[in-house]
N, CA and C atoms of all chains as a GROMACS GRO file, in nm:
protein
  558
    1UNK      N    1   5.324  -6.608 -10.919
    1UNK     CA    2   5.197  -6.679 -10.900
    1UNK      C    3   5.168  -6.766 -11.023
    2UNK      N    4   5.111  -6.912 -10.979
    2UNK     CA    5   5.107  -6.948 -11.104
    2UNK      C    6   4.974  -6.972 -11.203
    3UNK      N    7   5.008  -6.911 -11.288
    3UNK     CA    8   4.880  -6.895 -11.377
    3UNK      C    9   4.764  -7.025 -11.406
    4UNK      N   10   4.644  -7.048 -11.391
    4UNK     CA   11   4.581  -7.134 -11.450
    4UNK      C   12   4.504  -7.156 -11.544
    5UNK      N   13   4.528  -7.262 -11.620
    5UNK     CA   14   4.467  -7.254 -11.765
    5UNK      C   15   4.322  -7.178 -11.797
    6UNK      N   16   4.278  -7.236 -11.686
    6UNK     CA   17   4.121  -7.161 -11.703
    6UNK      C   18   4.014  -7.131 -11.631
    7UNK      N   19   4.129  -7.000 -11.635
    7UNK     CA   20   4.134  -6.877 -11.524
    7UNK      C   21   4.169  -6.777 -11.552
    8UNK      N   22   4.136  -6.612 -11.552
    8UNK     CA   23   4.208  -6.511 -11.530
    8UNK      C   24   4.262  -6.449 -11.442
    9UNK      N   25   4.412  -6.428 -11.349
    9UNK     CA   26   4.422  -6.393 -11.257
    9UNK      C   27   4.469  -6.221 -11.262
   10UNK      N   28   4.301  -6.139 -11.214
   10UNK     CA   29   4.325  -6.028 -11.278
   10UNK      C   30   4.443  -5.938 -11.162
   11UNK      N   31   4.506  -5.828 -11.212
   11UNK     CA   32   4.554  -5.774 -11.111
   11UNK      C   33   4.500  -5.672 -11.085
   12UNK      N   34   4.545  -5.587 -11.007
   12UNK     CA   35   4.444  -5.452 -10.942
   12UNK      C   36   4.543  -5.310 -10.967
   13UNK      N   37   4.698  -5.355 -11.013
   13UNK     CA   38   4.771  -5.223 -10.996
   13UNK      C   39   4.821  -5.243 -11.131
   14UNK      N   40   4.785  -5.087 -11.225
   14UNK     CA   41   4.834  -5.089 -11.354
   14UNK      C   42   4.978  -5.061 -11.345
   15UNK      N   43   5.044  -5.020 -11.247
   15UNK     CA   44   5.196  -4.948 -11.267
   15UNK      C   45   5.283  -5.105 -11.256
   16UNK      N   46   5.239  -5.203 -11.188
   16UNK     CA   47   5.295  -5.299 -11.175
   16UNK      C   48   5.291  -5.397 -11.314
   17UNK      N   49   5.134  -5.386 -11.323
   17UNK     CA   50   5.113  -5.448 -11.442
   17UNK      C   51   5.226  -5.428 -11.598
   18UNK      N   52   5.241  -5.269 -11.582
   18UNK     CA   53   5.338  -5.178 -11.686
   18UNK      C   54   5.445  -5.228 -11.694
   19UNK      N   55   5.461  -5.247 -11.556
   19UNK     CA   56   5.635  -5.313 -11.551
   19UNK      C   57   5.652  -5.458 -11.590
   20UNK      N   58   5.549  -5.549 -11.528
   20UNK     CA   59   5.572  -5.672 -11.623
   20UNK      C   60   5.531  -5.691 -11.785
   21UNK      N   61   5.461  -5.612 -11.796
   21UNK     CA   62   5.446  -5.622 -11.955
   21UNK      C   63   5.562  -5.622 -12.038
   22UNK      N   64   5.665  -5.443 -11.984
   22UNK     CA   65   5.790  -5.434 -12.054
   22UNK      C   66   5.847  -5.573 -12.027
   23UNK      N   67   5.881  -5.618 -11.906
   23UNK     CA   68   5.945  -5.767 -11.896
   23UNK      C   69   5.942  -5.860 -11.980
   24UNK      N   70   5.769  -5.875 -11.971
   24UNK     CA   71   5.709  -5.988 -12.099
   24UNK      C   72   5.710  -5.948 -12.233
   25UNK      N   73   5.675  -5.866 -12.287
   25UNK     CA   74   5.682  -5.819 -12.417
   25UNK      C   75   5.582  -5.865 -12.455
   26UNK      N   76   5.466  -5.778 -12.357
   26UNK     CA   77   5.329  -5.831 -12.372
   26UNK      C   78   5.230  -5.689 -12.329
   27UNK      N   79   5.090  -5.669 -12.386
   27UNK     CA   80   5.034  -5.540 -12.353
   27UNK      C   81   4.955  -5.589 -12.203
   28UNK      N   82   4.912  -5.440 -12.176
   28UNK     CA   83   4.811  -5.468 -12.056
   28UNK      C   84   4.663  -5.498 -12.108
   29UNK      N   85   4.575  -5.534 -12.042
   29UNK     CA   86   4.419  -5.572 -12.075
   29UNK      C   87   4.383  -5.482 -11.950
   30UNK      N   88   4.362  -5.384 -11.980
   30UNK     CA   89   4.264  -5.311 -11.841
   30UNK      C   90   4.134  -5.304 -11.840
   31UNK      N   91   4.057  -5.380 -11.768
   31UNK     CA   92   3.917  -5.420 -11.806
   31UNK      C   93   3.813  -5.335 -11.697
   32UNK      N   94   3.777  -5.232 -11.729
   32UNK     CA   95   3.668  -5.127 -11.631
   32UNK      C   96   3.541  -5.260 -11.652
   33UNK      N   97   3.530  -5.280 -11.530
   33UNK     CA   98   3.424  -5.365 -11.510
   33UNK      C   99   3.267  -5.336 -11.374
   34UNK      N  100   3.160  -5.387 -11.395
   34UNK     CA  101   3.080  -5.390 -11.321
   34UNK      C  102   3.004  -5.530 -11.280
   35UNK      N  103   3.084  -5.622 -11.357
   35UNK     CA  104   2.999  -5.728 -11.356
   35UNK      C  105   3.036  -5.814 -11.203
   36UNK      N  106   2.949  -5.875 -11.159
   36UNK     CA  107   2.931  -5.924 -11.047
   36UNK      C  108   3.028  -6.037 -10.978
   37UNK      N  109   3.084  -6.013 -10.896
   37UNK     CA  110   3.250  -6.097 -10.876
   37UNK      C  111   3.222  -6.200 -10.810
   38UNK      N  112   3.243  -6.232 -12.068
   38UNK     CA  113   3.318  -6.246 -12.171
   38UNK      C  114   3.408  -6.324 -12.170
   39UNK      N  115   3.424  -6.321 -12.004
   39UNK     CA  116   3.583  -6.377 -12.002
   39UNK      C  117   3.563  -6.484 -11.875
   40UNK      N  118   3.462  -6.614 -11.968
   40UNK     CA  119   3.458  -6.714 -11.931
   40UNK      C  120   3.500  -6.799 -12.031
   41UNK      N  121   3.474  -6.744 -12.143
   41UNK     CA  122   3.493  -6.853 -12.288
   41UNK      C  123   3.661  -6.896 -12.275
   42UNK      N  124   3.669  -7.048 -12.282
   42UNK     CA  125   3.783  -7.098 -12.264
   42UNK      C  126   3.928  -7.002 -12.371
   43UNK      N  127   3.891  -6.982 -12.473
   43UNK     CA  128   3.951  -6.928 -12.606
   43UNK      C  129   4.014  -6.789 -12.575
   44UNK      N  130   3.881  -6.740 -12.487
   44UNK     CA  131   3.952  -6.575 -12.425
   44UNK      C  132   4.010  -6.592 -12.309
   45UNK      N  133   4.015  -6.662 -12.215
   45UNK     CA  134   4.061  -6.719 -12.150
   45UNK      C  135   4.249  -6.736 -12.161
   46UNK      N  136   4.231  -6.792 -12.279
   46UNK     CA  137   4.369  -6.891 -12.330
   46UNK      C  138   4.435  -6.714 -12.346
   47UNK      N  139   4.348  -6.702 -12.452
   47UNK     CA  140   4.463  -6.519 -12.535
   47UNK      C  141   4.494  -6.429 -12.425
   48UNK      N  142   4.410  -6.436 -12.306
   48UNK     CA  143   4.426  -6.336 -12.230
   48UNK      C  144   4.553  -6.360 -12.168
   49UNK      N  145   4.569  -6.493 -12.118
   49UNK     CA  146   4.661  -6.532 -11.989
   49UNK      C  147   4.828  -6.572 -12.113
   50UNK      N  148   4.830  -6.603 -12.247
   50UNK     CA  149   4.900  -6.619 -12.313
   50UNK      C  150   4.968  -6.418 -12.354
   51UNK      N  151   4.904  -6.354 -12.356
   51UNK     CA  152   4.929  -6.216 -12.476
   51UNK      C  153   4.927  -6.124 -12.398
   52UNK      N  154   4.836  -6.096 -12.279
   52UNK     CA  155   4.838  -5.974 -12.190
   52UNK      C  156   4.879  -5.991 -12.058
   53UNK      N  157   4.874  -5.890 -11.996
   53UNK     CA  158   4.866  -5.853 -11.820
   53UNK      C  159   4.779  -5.820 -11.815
   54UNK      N  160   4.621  -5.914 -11.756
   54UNK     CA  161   4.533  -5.838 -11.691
   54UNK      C  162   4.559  -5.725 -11.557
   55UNK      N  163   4.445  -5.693 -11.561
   55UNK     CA  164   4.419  -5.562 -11.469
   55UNK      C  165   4.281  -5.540 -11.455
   56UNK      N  166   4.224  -5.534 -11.408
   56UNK     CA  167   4.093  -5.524 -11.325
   56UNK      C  168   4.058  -5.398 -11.250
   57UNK      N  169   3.974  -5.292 -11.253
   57UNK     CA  170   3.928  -5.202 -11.233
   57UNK      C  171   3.758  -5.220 -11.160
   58UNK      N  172   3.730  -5.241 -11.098
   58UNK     CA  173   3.609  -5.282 -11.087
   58UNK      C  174   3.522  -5.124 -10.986
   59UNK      N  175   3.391  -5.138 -11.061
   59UNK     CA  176   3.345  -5.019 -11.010
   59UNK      C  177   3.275  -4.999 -10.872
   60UNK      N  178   3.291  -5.107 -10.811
   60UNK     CA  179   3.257  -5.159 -10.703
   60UNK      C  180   3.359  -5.215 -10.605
   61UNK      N  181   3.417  -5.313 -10.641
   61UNK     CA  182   3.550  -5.375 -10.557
   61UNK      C  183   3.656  -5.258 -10.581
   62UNK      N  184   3.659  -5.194 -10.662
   62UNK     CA  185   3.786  -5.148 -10.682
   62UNK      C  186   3.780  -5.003 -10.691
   63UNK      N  187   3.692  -4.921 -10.590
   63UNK     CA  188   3.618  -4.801 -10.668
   63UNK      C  189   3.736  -4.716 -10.694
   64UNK      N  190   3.834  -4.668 -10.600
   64UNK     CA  191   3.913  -4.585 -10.601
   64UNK      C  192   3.997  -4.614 -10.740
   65UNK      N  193   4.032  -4.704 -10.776
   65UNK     CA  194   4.106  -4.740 -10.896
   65UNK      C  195   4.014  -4.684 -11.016
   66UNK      N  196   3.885  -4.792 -11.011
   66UNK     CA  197   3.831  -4.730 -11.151
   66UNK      C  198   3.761  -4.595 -11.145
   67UNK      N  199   3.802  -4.531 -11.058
   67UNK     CA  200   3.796  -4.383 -11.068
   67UNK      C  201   3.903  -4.314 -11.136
   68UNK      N  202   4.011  -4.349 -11.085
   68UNK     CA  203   4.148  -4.309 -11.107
   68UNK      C  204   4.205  -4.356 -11.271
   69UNK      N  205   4.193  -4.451 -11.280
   69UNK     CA  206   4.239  -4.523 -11.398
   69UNK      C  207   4.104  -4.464 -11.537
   70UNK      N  208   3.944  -4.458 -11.424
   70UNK     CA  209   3.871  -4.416 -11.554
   70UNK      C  210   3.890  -4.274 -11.631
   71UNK      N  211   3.940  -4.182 -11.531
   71UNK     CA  212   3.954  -4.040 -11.548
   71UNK      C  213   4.118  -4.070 -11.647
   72UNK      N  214   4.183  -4.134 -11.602
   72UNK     CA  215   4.290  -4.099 -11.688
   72UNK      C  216   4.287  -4.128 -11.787
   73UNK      N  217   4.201  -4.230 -11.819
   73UNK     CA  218   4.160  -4.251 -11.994
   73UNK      C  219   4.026  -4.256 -12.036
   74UNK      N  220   3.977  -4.160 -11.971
   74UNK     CA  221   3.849  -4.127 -11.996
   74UNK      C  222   3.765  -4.275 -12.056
   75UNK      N  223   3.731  -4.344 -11.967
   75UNK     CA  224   3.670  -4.472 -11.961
   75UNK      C  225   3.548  -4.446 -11.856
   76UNK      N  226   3.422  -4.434 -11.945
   76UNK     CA  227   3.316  -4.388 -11.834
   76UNK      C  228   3.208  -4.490 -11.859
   77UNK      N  229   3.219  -4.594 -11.913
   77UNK     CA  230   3.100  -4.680 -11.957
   77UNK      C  231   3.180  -4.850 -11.909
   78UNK      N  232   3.138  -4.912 -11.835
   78UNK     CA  233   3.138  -5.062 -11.842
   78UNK      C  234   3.089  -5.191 -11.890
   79UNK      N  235   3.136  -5.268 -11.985
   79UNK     CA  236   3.239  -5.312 -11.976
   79UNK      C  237   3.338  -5.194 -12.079
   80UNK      N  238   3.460  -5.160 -12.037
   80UNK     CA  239   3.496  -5.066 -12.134
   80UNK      C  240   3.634  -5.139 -12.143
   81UNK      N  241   3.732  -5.232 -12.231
   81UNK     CA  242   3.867  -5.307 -12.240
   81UNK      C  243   3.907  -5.212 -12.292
   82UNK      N  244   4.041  -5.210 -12.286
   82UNK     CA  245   4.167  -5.054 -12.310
   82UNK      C  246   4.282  -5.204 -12.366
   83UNK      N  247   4.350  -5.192 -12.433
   83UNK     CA  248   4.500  -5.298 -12.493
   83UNK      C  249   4.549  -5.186 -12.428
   84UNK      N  250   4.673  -5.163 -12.375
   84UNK     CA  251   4.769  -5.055 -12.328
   84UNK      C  252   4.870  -5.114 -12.358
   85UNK      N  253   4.993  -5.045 -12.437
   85UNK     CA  254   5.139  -5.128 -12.453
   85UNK      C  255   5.217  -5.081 -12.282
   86UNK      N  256   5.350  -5.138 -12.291
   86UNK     CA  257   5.378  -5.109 -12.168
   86UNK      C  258   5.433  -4.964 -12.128
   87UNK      N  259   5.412  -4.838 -12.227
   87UNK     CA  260   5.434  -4.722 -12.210
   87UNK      C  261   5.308  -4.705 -12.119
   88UNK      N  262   5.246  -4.772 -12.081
   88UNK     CA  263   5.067  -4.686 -12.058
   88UNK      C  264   5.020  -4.651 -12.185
   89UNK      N  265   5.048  -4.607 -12.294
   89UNK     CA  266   4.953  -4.602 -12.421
   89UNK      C  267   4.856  -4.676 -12.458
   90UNK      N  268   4.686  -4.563 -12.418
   90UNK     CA  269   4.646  -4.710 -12.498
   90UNK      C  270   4.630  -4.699 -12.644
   91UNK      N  271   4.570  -4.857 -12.680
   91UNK     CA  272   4.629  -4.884 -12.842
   91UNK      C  273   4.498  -4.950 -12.889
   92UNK      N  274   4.409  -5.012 -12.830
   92UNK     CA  275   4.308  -5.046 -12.854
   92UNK      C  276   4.165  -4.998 -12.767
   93UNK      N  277   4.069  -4.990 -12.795
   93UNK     CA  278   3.949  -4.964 -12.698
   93UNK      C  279   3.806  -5.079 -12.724
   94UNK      N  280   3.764  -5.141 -12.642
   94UNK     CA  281   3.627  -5.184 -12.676
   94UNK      C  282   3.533  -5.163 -12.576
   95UNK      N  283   3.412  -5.073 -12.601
   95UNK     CA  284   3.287  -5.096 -12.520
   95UNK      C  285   3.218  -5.130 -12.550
   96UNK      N  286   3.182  -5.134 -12.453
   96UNK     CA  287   3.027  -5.264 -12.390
   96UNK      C  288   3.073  -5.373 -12.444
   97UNK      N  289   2.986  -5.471 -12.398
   97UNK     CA  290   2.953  -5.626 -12.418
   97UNK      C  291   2.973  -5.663 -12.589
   98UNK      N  292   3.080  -5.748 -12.590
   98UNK     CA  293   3.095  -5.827 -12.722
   98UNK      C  294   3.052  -5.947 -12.658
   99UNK      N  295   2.990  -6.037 -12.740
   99UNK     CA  296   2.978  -6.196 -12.758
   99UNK      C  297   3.108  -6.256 -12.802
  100UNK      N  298   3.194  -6.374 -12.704
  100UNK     CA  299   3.278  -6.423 -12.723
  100UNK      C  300   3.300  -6.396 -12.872
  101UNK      N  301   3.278  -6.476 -12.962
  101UNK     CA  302   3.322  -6.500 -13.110
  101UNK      C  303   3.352  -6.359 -13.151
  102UNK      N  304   3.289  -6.266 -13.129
  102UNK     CA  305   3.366  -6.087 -13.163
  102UNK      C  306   3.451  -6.021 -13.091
  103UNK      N  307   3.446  -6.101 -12.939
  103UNK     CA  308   3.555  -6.046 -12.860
  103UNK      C  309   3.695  -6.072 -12.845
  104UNK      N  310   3.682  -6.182 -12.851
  104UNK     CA  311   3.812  -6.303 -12.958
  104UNK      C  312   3.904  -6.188 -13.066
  105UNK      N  313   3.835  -6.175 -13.142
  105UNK     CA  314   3.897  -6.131 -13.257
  105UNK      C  315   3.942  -5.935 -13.218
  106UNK      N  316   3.883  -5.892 -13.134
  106UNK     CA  317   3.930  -5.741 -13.095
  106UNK      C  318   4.012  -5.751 -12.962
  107UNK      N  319   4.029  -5.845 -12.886
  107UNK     CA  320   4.119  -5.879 -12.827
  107UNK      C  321   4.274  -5.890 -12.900
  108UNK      N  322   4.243  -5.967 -13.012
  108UNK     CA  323   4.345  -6.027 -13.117
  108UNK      C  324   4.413  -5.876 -13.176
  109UNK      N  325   4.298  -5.751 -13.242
  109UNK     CA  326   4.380  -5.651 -13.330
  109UNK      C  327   4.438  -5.603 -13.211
  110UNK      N  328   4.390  -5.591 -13.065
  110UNK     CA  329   4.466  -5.555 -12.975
  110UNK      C  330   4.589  -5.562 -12.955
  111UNK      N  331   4.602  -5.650 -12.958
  111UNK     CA  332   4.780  -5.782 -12.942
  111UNK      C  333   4.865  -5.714 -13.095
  112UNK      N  334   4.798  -5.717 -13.196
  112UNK     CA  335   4.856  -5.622 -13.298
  112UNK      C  336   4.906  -5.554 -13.331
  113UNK      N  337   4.746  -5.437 -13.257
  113UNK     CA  338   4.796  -5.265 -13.264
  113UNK      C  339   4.917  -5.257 -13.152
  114UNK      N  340   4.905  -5.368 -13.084
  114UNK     CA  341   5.027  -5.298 -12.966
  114UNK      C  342   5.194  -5.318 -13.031
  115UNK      N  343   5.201  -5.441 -13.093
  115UNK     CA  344   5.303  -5.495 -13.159
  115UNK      C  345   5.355  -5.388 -13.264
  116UNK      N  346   5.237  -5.318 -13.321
  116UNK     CA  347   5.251  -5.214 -13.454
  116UNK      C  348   5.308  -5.120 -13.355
  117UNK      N  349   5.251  -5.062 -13.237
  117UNK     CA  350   5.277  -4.897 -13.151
  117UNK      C  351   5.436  -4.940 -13.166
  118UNK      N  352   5.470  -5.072 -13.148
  118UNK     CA  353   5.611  -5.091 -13.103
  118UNK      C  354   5.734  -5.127 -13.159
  119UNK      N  355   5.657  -5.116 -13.301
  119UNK     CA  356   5.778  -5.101 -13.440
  119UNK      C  357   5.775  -5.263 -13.450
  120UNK      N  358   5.754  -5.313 -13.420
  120UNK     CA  359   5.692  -5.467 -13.390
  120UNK      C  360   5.626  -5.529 -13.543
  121UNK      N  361   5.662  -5.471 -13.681
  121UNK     CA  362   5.574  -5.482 -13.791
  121UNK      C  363   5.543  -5.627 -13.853
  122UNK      N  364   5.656  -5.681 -13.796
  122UNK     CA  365   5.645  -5.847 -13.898
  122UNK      C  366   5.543  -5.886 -13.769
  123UNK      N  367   5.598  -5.879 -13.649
  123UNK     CA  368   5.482  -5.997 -13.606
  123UNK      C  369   5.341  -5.891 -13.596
  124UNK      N  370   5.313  -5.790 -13.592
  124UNK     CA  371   5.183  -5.693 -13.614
  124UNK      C  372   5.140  -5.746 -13.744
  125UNK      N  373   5.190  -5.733 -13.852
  125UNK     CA  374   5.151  -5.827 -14.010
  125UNK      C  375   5.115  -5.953 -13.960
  126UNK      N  376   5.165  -6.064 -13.912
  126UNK     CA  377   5.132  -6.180 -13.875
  126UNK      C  378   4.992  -6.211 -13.772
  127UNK      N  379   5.025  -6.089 -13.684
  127UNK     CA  380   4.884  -6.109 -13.620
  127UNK      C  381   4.761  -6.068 -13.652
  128UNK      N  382   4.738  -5.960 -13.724
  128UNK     CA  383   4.652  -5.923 -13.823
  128UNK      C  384   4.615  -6.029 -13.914
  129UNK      N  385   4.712  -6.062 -13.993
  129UNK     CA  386   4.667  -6.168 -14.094
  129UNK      C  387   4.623  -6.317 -13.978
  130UNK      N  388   4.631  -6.381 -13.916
  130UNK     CA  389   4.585  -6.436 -13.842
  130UNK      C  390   4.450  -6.440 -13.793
  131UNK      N  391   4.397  -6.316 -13.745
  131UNK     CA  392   4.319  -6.246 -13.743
  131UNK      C  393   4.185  -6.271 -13.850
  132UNK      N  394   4.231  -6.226 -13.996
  132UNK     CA  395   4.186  -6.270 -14.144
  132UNK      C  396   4.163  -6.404 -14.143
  133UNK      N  397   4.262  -6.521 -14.090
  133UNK     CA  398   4.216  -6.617 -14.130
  133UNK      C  399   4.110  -6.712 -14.046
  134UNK      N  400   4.149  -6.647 -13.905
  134UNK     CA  401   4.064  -6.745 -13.800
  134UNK      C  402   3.923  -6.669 -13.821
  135UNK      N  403   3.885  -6.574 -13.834
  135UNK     CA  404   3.774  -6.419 -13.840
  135UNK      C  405   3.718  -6.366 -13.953
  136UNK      N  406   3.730  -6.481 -14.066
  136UNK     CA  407   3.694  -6.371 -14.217
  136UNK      C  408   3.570  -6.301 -14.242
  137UNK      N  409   3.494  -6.361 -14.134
  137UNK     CA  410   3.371  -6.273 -14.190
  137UNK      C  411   3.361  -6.174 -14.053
  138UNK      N  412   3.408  -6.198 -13.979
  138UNK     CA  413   3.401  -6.094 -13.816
  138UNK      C  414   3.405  -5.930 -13.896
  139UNK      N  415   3.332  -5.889 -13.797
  139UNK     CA  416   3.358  -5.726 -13.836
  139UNK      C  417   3.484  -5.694 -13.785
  140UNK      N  418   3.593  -5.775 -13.734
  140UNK     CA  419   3.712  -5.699 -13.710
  140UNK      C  420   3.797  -5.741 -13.827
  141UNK      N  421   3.773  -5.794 -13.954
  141UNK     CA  422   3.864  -5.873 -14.042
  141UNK      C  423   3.912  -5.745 -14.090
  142UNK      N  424   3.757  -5.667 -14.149
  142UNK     CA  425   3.807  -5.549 -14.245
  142UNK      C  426   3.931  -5.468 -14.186
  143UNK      N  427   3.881  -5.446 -14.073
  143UNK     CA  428   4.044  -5.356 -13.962
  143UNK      C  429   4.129  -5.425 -13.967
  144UNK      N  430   4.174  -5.559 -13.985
  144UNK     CA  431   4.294  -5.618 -13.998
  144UNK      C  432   4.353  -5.635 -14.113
  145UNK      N  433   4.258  -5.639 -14.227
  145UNK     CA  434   4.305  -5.660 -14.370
  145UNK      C  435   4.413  -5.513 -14.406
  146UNK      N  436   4.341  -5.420 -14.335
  146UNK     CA  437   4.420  -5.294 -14.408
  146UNK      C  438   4.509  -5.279 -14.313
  147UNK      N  439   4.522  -5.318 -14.145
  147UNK     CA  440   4.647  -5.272 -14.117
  147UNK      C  441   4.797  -5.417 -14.123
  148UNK      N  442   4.698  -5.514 -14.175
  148UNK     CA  443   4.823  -5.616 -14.233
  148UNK      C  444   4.940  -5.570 -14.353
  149UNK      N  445   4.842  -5.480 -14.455
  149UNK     CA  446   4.918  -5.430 -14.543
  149UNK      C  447   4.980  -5.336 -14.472
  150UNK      N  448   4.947  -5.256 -14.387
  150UNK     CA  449   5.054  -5.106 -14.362
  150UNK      C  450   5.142  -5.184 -14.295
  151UNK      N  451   5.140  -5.309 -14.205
  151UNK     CA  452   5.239  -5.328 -14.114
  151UNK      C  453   5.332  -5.393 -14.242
  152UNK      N  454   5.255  -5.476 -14.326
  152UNK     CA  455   5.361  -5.524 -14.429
  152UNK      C  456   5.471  -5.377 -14.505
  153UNK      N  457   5.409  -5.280 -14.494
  153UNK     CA  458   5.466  -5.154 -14.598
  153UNK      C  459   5.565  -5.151 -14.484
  154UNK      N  460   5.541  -5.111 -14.366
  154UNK     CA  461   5.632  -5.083 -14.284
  154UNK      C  462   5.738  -5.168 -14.203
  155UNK      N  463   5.686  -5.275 -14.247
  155UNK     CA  464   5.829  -5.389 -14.220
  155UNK      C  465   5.915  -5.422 -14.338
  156UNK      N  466   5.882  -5.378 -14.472
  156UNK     CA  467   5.958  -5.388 -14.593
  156UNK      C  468   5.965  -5.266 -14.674
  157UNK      N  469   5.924  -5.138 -14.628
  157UNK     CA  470   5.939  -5.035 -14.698
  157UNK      C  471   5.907  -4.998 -14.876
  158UNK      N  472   5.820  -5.156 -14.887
  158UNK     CA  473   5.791  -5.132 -15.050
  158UNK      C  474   5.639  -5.106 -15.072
  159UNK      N  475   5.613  -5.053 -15.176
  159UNK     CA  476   5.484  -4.972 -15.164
  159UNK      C  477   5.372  -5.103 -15.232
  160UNK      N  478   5.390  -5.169 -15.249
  160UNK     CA  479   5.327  -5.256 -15.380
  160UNK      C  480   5.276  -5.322 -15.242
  161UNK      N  481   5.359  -5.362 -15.088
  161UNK     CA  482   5.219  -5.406 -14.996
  161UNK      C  483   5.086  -5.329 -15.007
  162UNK      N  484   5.095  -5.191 -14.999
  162UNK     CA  485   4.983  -5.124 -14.952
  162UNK      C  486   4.892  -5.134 -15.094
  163UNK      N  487   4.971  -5.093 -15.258
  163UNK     CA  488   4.854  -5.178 -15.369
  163UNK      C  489   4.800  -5.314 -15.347
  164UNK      N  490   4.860  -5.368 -15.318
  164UNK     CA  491   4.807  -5.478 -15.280
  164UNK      C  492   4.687  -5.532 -15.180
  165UNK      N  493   4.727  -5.419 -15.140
  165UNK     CA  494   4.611  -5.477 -14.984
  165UNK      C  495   4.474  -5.374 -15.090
  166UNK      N  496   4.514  -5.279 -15.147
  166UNK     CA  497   4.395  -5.214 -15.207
  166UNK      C  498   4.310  -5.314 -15.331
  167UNK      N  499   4.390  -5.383 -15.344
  167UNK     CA  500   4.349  -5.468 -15.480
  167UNK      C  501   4.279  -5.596 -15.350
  168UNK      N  502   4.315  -5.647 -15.260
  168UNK     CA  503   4.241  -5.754 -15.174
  168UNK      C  504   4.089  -5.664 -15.158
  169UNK      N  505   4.068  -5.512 -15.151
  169UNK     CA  506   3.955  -5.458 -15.067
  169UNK      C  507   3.852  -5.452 -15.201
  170UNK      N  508   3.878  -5.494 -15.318
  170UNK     CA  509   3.801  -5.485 -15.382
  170UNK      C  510   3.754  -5.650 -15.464
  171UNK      N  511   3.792  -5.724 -15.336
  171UNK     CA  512   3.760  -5.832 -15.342
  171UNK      C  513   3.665  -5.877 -15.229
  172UNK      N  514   3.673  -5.823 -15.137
  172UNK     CA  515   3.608  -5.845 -14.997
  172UNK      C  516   3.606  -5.704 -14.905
  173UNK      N  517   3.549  -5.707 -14.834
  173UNK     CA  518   3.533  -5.549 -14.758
  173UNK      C  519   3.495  -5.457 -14.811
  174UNK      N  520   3.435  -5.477 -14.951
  174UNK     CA  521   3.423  -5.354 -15.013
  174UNK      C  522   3.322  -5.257 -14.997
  175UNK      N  523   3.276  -5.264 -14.911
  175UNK     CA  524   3.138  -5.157 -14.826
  175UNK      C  525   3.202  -5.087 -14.689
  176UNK      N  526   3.324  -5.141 -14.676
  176UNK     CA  527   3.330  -5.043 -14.553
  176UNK      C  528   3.445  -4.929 -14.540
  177UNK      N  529   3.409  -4.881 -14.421
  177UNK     CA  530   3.536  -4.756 -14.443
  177UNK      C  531   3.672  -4.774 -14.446
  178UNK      N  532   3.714  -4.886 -14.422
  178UNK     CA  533   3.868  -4.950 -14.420
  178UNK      C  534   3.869  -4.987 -14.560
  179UNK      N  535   3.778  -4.999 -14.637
  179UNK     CA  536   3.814  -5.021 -14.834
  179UNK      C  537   3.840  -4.875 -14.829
  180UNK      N  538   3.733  -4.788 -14.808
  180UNK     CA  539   3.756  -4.640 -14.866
  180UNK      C  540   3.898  -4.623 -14.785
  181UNK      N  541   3.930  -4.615 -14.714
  181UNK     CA  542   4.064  -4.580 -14.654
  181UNK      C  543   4.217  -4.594 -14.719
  182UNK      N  544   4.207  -4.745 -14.761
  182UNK     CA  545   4.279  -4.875 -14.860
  182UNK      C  546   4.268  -4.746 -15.035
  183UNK      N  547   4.158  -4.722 -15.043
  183UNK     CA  548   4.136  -4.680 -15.196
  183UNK      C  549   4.259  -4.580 -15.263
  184UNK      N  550   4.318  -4.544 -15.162
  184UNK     CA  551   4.379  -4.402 -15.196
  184UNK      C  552   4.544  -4.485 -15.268
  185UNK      N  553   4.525  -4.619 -15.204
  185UNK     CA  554   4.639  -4.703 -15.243
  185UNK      C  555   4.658  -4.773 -15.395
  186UNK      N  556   4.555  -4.736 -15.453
  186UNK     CA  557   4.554  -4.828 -15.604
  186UNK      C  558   4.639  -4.754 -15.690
   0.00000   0.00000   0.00000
């Protein structure tokens, strides 16, 4: 998917997320949120 | 928080978001809150890709402070991961874009440990003790630093 500058495209599954991180060599941002979508 | 163009940029450049929402997403941020005991919103977790997390921030920062704990985030994860030169680099980065942020003091002292631990010589960590008595010197990351002179 392709990312846009300015935008966050959040995801919803951390195990997936886990796996592209190792890929990327990048951490996760897991954001517990309530704010209004 | 995460409208400001700047957090924006670090997020989609440095992490994998993930979204938990206590509403859209209840079953998750149930699941995900219990496993890291995350009971308050907004609550950000840095996680390296073990699942470890490595950073925590709650509640509401104002862009210009969230910026910069986003940033030791990207750090501490680089540090979890033996990662020390670029953990030193991002820390000090950190220092220079952030000097007066309350996250500088946390970066000043773990720039020196990542420096000790990417060169194994002790004169980083005097060093970083001799910077805390130039700046930071009221907080608990000087007293921490002190044991280094």
């Amino acid at each position: 998917m392709a990312v846009k500058a300015n935008e966050i495209t959040w995801g919803h599954d951390l195990d997936a997320a886990l796996a592209d991180a190792k890929k990327e060599n990048k951490a996760v941002l897991l954001d517990f949120s309530a704010a209004p979508m | 928080m995460y409208t400001d163009p700047r957090v924006v940029r670090l997020v989609n450049e440095s992490f994998v978001p993930v979204r938990a929402h206590v509403k859209e997403n209840a079953a998750a941020f149930k699941q995900l809150g219990e496993r890291y005991g995350a009971q308050w919103t907004p609550t950000t977790l840095i996680v390296d890709a073990n699942g470890q997390e490595r950073h925590r921030i709650e509640g509401f920062l104002p862009a210009d402070d969230f910026l910069p704990q986003l940033q030791l985030g990207a750090a501490h994860a680089a540090f979890a991961n033996a990662d020390y030169q670029i953990a030193a680099r991002s820390f000090d980065q950190i220092l220079k874009e952030h000097p007066t942020n309350d996250a500088a003091a946390e970066a000043q002292y773990w720039a020196g440990v990542s420096r000790y631990k990417a060169t194994g010589d002790p004169s980083a960590l005097k060093e970083t003790a001799r910077l805390f008595n130039e700046r930071f010197q009221n907080t608990a990351w000087a007293k921490k630093a002190s044991v280094w002179r």
